[in-house]
Phi, psi and omega in degrees: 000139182274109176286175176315276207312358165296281212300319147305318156327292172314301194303325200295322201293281188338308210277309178350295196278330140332316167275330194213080179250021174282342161291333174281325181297359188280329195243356157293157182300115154343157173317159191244115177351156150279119180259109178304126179285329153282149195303131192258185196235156215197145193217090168201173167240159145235178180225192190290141176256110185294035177279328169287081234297349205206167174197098176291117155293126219240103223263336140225197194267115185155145187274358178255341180284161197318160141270110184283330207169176182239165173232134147267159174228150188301358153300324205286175184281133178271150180287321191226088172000287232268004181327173101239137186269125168256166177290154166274173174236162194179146173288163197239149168200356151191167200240177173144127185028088170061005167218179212228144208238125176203157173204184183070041191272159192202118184282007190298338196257347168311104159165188165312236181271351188217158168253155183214072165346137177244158180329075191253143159290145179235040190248164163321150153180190186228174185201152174255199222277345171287008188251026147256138181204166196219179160271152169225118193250060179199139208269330196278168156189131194263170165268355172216171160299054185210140189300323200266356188256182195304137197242125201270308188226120157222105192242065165048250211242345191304100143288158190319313203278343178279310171290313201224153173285134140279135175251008142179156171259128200270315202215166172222114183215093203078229177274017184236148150266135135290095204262143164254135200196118172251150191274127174231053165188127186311197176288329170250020167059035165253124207293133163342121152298162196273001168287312211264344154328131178204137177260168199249185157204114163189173179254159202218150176236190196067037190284110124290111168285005208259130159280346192260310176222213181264166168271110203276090169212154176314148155284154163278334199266011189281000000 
């Protein structure tokens, strides 16, 4: 049974959190991105992300729909020992439900002393959006494509790629991605056990296209 001085306690706590509701806002989720509801349209290159032995190119975006063609990746077998094999690379031209719209793909940096390209579809089609990757030479990620909205991920002097996988490009909007991303690697660049992992969602500038090396560009985070 509740006496009176319980029965006070209690009202006293309510009106508290009432009066003070910047205490329940501390422990709230950050904003949650902004998801374009519709298929955005989209201008970068990227290259294979080589988890796969193969990357079907896709006549639309569904895992049911035709296959125009491969990509090959540096998983897959090589024809040739004495090679060195690179990721191919391709233009992005538009995003929607998990997949990447892409064309121009190209095997050119493959070879030596020459390069010697192995066998890519170069057409239009589509793939999805986890068999891509890109640098991302930026530390920030935001909740919308604005510099000025709520900043989501800030990881000091870090770009997102050095810390973290990308798992897929969600959007496009100008020079910004909407990106999913999971974190594998501390602050000392030693990797995460797969408990301390935690993923992610934001938008991000500072798209790199170079698979090899970083991009001789100005920062975003300045």
């Amino acid at each position: 049974m509740l006496t009176p001085m319980t029965i006070r306690q209690i009202a006293l706590a309510l009106a508290a959190l009432t009066l003070c509701p910047a205490l329940g806002a501390q422990s709230a989720p950050k904003t949650a991105p902004w998801t374009p509801p519709d298929p955005t349209t989209c201008n970068f290159s990227a290259w294979t992300n080589d988890q796969k032995p193969v990357i079907q190119v896709r006549a639309a975006a569904s895992a049911e729909s035709k296959v125009l063609g491969t990509l090959p990746t540096t998983r897959g077998d090589a024809p040739d020992p004495t090679i060195d094999y690179y990721s191919v690379t391709f233009d992005v031209t538009e995003a929607r439900d998990g997949w990447l719209k892409i064309k121009n793909a190209s095997d050119d940096k493959t070879g030596n002393d020459q390069p010697r390209p192995r066998p890519v579809y170069q057409g239009a089609g589509w793939v999805e959006a986890s068999d891509a990757r890109i640098g991302i030479q930026s530390a920030r990620g935001y909740a919308r494509p604005d510099a000025g909205s709520e900043r989501i991920l800030d990881l000091g002097s870090d770009w997102l790629t050095e810390r973290a996988a990308l798992r897929g490009i969600v959007a496009c909007d100008g020079d910004w991605l909407l990106l999913d991303y999971e974190m594998r690697n501390s602050d000392k660049f030693e990797p995460l056990a797969p408990k301390d992992r935690t993923q992610g969602r934001a938008w991000f500038r500072g798209i790199c296209s170079s698979s090899e090396t970083t991009c001789d560009m100005p920062s975003v985070d300045k």
